[in-house]
N, C-alpha and C positions, 0 to 999 in steps of 0.2 A: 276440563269442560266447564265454564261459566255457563250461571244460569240455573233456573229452577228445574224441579223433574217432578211428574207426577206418575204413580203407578196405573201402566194400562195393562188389565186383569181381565180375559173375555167372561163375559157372561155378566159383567158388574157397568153401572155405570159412571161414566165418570165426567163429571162436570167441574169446568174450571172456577177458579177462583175469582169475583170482578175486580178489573185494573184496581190496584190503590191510589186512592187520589191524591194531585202531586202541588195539592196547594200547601204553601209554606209554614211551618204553624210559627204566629203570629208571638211578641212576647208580652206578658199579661201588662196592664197598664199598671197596674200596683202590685206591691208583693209584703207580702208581712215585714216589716224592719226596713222593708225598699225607697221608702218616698223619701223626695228631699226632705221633708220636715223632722223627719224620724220619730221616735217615739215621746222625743219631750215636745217636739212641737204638737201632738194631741193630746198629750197628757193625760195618755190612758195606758191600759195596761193590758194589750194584748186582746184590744177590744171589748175589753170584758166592761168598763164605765171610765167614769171620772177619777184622777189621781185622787186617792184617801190620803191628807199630808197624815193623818197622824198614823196611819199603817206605815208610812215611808218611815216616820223617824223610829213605831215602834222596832221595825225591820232590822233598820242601822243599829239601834241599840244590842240589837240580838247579834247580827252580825259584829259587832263591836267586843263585845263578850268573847268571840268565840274567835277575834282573830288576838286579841291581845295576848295572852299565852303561847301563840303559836307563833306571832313576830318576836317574842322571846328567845324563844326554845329553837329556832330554827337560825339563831343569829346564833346564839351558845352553838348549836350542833356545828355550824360554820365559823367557830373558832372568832369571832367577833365579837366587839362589844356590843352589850344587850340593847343599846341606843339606836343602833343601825340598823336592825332589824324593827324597831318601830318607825326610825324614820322610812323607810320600806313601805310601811304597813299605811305612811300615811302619804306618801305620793301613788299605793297603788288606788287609796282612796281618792284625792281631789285629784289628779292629773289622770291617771285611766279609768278612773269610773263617771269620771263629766266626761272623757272623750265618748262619739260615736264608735260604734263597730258588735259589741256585744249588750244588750241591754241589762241583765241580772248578773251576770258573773261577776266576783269581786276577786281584786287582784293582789297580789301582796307578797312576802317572802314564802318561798315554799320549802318542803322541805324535801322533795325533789330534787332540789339543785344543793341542798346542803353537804353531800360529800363531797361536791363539786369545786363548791364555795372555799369548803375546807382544804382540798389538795391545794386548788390554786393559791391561797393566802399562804398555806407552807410553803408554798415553791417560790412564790415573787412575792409575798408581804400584803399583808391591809392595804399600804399605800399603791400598791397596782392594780387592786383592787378595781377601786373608780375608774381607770381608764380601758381597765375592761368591758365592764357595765358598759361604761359610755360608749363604745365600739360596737359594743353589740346592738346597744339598741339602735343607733343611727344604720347598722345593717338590716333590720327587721323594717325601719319607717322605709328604706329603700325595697326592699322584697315585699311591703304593701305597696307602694305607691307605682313599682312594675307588677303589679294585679298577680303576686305568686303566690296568695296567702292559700289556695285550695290547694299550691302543689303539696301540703303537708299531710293532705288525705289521700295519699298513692302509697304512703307508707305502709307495706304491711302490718296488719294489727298484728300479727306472729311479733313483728319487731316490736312495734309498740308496747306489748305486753310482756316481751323478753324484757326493755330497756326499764318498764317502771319497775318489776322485778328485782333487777339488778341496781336499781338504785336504791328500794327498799330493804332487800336483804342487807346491804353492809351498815345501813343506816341503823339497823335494829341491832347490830352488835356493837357499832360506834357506841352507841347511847347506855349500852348495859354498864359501862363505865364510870361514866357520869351519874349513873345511877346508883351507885355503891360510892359515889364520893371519891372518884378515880379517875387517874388520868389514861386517854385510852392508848395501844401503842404504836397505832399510825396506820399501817394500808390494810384492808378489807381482810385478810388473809392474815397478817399477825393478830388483828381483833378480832376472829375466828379462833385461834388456833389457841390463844391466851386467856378463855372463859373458862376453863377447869382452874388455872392459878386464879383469876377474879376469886370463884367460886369459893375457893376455901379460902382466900384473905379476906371476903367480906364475913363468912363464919367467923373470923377470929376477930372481928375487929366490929365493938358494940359502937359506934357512931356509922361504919359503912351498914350493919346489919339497920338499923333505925333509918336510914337513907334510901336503903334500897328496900325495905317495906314500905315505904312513901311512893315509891317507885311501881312496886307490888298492884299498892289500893289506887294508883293512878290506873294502872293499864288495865285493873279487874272492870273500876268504875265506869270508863271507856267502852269496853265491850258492853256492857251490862245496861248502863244507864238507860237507853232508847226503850230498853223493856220498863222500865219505871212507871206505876199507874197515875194517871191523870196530868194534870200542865207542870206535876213537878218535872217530868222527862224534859220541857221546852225550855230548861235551864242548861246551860252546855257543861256537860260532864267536866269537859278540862277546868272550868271555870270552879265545878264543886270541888273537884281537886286542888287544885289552886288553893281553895279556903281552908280544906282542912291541911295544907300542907301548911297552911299560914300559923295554923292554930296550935299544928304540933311541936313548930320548931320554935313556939310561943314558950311552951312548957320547960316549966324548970328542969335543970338537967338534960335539956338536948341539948344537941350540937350535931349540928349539919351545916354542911355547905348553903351558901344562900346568894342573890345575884348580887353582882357589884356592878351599879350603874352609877354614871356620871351626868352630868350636863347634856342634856340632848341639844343643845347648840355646839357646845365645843364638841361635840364626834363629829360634826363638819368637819369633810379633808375632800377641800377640791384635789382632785390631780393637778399636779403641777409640771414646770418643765420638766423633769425630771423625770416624770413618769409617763409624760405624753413620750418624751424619748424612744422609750419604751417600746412604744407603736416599731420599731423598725426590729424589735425581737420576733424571732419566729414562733418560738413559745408564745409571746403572749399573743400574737395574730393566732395561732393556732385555739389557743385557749379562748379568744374571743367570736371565733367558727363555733367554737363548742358549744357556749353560752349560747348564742344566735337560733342553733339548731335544737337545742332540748330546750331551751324557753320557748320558742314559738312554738314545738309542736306539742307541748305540754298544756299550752294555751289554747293551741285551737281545737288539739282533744277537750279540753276540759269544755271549750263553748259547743262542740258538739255533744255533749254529757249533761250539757246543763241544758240545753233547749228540747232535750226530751222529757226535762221534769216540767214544763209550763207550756201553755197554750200563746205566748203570748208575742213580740216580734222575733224573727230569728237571727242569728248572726251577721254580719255580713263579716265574711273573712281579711280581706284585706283593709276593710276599714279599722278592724280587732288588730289586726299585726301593726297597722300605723302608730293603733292609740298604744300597745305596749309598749312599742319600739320610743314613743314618746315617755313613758313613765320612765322604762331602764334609762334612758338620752339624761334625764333630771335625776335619776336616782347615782349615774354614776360622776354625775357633777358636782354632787354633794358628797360621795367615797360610801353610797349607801353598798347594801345589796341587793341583787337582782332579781326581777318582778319576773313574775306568772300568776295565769290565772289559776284561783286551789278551789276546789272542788269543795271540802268543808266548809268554805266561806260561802261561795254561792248555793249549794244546797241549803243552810241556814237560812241566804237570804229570799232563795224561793218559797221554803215552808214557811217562813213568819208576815208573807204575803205581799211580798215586794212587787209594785207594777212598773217603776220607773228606774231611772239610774239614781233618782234623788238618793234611796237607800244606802247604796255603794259609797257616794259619793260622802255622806253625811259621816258613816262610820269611820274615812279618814279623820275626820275633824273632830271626833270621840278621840280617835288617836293620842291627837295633837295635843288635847286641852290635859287630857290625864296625865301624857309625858310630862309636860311643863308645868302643871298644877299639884300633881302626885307623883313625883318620882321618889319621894319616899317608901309606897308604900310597893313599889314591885324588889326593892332593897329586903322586903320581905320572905318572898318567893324561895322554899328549897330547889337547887339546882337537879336534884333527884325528883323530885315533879317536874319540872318542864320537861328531863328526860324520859319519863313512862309517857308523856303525851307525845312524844316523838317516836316511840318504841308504835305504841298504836299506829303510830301516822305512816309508820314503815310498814308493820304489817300490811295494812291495807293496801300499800303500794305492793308489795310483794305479790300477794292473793296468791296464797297456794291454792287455790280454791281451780280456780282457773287454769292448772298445769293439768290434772285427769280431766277436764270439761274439755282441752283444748286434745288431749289423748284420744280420744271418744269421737270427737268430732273429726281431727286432721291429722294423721301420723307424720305427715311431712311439718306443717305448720306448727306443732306440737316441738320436730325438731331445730328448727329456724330458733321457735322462743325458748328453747334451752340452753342452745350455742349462745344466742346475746344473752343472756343473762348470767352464766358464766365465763363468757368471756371479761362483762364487763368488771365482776368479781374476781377475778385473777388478773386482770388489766389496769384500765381505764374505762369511761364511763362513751368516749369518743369510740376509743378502738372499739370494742365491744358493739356499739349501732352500726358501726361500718361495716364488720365481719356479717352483723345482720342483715344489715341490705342485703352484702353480697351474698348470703346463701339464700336469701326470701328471692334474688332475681337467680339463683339459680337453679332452684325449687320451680319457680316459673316456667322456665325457659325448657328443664324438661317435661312440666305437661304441659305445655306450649307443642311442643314437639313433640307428643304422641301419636302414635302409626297404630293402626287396626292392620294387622298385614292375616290373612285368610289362604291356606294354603290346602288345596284339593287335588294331590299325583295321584290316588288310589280310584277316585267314580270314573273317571273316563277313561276305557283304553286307549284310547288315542291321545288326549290331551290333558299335560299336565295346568293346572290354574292357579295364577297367584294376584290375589283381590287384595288393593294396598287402600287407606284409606287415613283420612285426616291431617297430618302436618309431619311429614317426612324431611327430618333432617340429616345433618352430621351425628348427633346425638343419637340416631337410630339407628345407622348405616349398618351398624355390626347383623343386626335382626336382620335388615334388608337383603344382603350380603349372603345372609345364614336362606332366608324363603327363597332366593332365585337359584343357591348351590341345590337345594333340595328337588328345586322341579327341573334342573341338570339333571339331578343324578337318577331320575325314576326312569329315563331310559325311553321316553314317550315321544312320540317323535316330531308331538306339535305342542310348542309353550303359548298360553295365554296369559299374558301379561296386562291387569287392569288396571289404570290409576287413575281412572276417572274421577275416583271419590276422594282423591289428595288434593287439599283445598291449599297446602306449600308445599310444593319440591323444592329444593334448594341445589346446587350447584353440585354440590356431593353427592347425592343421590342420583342426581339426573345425569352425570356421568358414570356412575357404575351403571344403572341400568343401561344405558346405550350401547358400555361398552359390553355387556354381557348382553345383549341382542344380537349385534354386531361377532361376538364370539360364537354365538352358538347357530346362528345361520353362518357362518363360517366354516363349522362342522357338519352342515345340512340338516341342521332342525328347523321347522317351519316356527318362527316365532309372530305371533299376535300383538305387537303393542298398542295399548288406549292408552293415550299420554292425558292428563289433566290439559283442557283445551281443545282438545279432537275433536273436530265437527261429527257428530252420528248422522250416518247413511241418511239421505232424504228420503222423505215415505212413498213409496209407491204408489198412484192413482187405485183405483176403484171401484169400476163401476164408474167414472167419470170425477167420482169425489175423492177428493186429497185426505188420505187416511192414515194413522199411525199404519205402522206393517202388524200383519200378524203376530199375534206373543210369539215367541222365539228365544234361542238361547242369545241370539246378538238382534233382539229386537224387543226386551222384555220392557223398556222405559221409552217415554217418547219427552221429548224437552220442549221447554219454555224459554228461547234465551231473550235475557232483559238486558235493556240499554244502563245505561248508568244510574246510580242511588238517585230516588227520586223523579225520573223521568218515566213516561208511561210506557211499554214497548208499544209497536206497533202493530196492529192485529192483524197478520195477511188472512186468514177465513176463516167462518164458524161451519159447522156444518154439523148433520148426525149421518150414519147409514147403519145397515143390518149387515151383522155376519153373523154366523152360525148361531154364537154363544147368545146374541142379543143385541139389541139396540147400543150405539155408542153415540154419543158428541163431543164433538171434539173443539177444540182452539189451536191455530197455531200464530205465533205473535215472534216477533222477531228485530232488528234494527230496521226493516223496509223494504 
């Protein structure tokens, strides 16, 4: 049965609802982040005034701070040299932070995609590197410029939350390694399973034990820091770590690991023929699907993350996936690694009052000038500090915080984010989101296909009742199957069969019932079906007035049927009259 229903109850009145009206709604002429000028061309920030330059550069400086440690540490985590991960840090500055699409988020290596970064450099090498990047992002400026950038918000959070998870947990064991001054032993599950043997090598061994206390006061610092009283908190932890790791490994009689950086021009490695070749391997197409899909939706999570901390323009998503798709397109032309938006960048750059993309932009060019001006002093840096700042950077991906929140809230969604996030830790980082989908749509699909089935053999002697409702599928049929054998078997010798209130039948269901209609008046039981669609009885006159029929057991509802979304129905008569219980008025509206 299409169409609305109202309850008619004697003795109550009941008056109809007035038509909704079927004018279009119109779309706003402006939209925050909308207009062609975007936000540099007013030069405000979210409507709030006029750009303050010197908050933009104070901003980029903070932001600057806060990514240079982590363009480090996330190139190390990815088995790269330390150069590529700044030159990263400084195309996700001028090429995606001058692009349109997000206005405050800052983009740059993440370390998100660092186990990622890692497998694929073990499988195919640095030098394939680049033509992955470069693949990827020329697939990302295509999936913005066919307008799919929202398709990445249909993703269930369950997944979403599984996948950062799972690329956080293996990233926190990778890094306990490096942290001790060690090398780690390769897939997520040997670096699990090899922390009791770390644990007593670095006991024994006083340069890992002095490494991984650096490690120690990085990750304590980290958690701790934002509690810190007054504007010394507005100094970036990693950053005071950093100093004092500088300071210790300063002192006579250490010895620790420390970075080994080169020439930040010569870590230039365009792909060459060689590696464009490449392109016709399945692996690496496979591998550059992979990149494509966890960078963009890491990014456009993150620009939905980040426009909930400011008032000021909002995202536009496809224009966001063009401009990354542009930063990876340069970053992997140059053999860098691969851009996303990170959340600790742009959260910095929100708090330190950033209105424009000037900020963003400015912090690459901090990048640049320090690479090429000071590359001395990151030759500095204990390699067991950049790893406690990664260790932190995993936790937070991980968020066990969010597995009981997610308990609490959804038993099924709860199970969705536990299968990706171990899959992706005994897999791949690929297989594991995929296995996610497919249990998030199949989580769906069975309450999609939820049935209210209502079964009453025992109130009437005469007639058994089976009340179906909601979205009867295949997925249900067995239940289905089980209520129509039960009003068989009570022996009654008239079945009422309702399915008025099933908004889908599907082709399995509407053949069993038929055929067990067809069966049991077969046997001479009087069977009753209301099929989803049934026209109900027209109402009998009245005293001259066209009137629902009296309450009744097959007259309890009287309908509304409407024409199609958006159109008015047509109103055949209004009327009231009296019956016993009291005054009624009525409507009846219908296609004409």
């Amino acid at each position: 049965m299409s169409g609305q229903h109202a309850r008619h109850a004697q003795g109550t009145r009941t008056r109809p609802k007035a038509p909704v009206p079927t004018t279009p709604l119109r779309k706003p002429t402006s939209a925050p982040g909308g207009t062609k000028g975007g936000d540099a061309g007013r030069a405000k920030g979210g409507g709030t005034g006029r750009t303050d330059l010197a908050t933009e550069i104070t901003a980029s400086l903070v932001v600057f701070l806060v990514a240079l440690p982590l363009c480090i540490g996330v190139a190390v985590a990815s088995g790269v040299p330390a150069e590529l991960g700044i030159i990263s840090g400084v195309i996700g500055g001028l090429v995606v932070g001058a692009a349109r699409g997000s206005t405050l988020q800052v983009s740059g290596p993440a370390a998100g995609l660092a186990a990622l970064v890692a497998e694929t450099v073990l499988e195919y090498g640095v030098a394939s590197l680049g033509v992955i990047v470069l693949g990827s992002g020329i697939l990302q400026i295509i999936l913005g410029l066919v307008r799919l950038g929202r398709m990445f918000q249909a993703i269930s959070l369950a997944v979403v939350q599984g996948m950062l998870a799972g690329i956080g947990l293996p990233l926190i064991f990778s890094q306990l390694y490096p942290m001790s001054d060690s090398k780690a032993p390769g897939t997520p599950l040997e670096n699990i399973a090899g922390v009791p043997g770390l644990l007593a090598a670095t006991l024994a061994d006083r340069q890992a034990m002095t490494a991984a206390l650096l490690g120690v006061v990085t990750i304590v610092l980290s958690f701790l820091w934002k509690k810190m009283p007054g504007p010394v908190k507005k100094i970036p932890a990693a950053l005071v770590a950093v100093g004092i790791g500088i300071g210790v490994a300063a002192l006579p009689g250490v010895d620790v690991k420390t970075l080994q950086v080169g020439n930040l021009l010569a870590a230039v490695d365009a792909p060459g023929p060689e590696q464009l070749a490449g392109l016709a391997d399945v692996g690496i197409l496979t591998a550059i699907l992979t990149f494509t899909v966890i960078a963009s939706a890491e990014s456009l999570f993150t620009a939905a993350a980040v426009d909930r901390m400011h008032s000021g323009p909002r995202t536009r998503y496809n224009a966001e996936l063009v401009a990354q798709g542009a930063g990876n397109t340069v970053a992997g032309l140059l053999g860098a690694l691969p851009i996303t938006a990170v959340v600790a960048r742009s959260s910095a750059n929100v708090q330190a009052g950033a209105k424009t993309r000037i900020s963003r932009t400015l912090h690459g060019l901090w990048l640049l000038a320090f690479a090429l001006l000071l590359p001395q002093v990151l030759a500095l840096i204990p390699i067991s500090v950049l790893a406690g700042v990664l260790v932190h950077s995993g936790w937070k991906l991980f968020a066990p915080e969010e597995f009981p929140k997610m308990w609490r809230q959804d038993r099924g969604e709860f199970a969705v984010m536990t299968v990706t996030t171990l899959v992706i830790v005994a897999t791949a980082l690929l297989e594991g989101v995929l296995i996610g989908l497919a249990a998030g749509v199949v989580l769906a699909a069975l309450r999609m296909s939820r049935t209210v089935i209502r079964q009453d053999v025992e109130g009437d002697a005469d007639v058994a009742q089976v009340v179906m409702a909601g979205n009867a599928t295949f997925l249900r049929l067995p239940q289905v199957i089980e209520a129509l054998e039960a009003s068989a078997a009570s022996g009654k010798p008239r079945i009422r069969l309702d399915l008025t209130g099933v908004t889908h039948l599907d082709h399995a269901c509407r053949s069993q019932v038929e055929e067990f209609t067809a069966q049991q008046r077969g046997l001479g039981t009087e069977v009753e079906l209301l099929m989803p669609g049934a026209e109900k009885p027209s109402p009998e006159p009245i005293e001259g007035k066209l009137m629902p029929p009296v309450p009744g057991p097959d007259a309890e509802w009287f309908y509304l049927d409407t024409t199609a979304y958006g159109q008015n129905p047509t109103v055949r008569e209004r009327g009231s009259s009296q019956l016993p219980g009291g005054a009624h008025e009525f409507t009846y509206v219908g296609r004409g």
